[in-house]
C-alpha positions as CSV (number, residue, x, y, z in Angstrom):
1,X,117.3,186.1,-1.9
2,X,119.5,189.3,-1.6
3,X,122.2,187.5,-4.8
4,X,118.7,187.4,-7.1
5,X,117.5,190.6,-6.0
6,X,121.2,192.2,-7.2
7,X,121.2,189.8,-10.5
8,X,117.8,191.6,-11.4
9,X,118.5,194.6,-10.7
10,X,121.7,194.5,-12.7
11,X,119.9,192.7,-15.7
12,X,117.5,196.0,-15.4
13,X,120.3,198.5,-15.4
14,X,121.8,196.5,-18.3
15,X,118.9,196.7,-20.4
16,X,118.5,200.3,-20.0
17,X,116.2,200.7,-16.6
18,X,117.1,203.9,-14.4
19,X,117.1,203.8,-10.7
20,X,113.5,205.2,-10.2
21,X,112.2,202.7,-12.3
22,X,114.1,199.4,-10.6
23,X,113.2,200.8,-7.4
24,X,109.6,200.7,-8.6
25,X,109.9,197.3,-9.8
26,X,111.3,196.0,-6.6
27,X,108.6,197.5,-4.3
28,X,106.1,195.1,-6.8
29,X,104.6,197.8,-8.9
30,X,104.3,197.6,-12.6
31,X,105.7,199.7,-15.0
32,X,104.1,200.6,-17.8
33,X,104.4,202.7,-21.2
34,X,103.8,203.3,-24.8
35,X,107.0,202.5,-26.3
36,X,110.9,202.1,-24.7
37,X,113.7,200.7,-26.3
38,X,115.5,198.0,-24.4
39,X,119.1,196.8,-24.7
40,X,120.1,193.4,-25.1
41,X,123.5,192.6,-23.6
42,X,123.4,189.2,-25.5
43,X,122.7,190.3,-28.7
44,X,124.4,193.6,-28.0
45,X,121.4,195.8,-29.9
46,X,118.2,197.6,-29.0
47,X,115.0,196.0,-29.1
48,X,111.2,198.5,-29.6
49,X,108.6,197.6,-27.7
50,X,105.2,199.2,-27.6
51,X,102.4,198.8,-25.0
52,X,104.9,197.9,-22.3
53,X,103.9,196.3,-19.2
54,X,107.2,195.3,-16.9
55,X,107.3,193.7,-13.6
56,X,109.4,191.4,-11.4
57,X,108.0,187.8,-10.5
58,X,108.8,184.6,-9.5
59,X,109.7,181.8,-11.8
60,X,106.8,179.2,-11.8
61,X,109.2,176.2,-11.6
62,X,111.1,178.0,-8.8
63,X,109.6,180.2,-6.5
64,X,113.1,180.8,-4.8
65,X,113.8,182.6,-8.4
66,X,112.8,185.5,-10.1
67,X,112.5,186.8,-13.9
68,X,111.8,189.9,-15.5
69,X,108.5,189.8,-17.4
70,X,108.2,192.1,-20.8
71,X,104.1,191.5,-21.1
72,X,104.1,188.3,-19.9
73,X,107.2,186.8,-21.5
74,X,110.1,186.5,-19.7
75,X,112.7,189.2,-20.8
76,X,115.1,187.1,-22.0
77,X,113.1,185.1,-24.0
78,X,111.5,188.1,-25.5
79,X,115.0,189.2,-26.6
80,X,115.9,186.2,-28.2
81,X,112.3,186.0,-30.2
82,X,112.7,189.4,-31.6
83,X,116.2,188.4,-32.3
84,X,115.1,185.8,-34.6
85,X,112.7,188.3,-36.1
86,X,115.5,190.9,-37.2
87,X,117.7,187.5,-38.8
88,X,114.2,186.8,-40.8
89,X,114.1,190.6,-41.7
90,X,117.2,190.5,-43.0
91,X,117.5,187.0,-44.4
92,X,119.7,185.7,-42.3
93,X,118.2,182.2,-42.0
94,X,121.5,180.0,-40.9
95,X,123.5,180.0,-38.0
96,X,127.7,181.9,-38.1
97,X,130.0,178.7,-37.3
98,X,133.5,179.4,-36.8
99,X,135.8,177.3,-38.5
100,X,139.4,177.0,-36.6
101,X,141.5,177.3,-39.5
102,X,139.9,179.1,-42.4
103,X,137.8,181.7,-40.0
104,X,133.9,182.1,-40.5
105,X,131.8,179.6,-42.4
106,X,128.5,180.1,-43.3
């Protein structure tokens, strides 16, 4: 319990969370606001979000497991879905492979 409790925490500091605000999280309450901009270590890039609701619960497969839920959607999901909508913005519509020998294809 205590190794998911620090993995969520430091998934919350990572995406931009301060201490007040993980506490608050942890004690069950949800955090709401207008707008916050939150950092995606995978995709290395900030993410706007408006009408925030944010809380901490368990994963419905595995109650043993918890996720952090961006309106509903589980954080990292949510990253990866407005991801996709910043590659469509910009017409990026196919995936970077990396050749070994002549470098990046596309």
């Amino acid at each position: 319990m205590m190794k998911e409790q620090l993995r969520i925490a430091a998934l919350c500091q990572k995406i931009g969370l301060a201490v007040e605000s993980i506490k608050a999280l942890f004690a069950g309450k949800t955090l709401t606001a207008n707008s916050f901009s939150f950092f995606s270590p995978e995709h290395n890039q900030k993410f706007a979000a408006e009408n925030i609701k944010l809380r901490i619960e368990k994963e419905p497969d595995n109650p043993n497991k918890s996720r952090l839920n961006l309106n509903g959607m589980n954080i990292l999901e949510w990253f990866s879905v407005k991801f996709q909508e910043v590659q469509r913005q910009f017409g990026v519509n196919r995936k970077l492979g990396i050749n070994k020998n002549k470098g990046i294809k596309m």
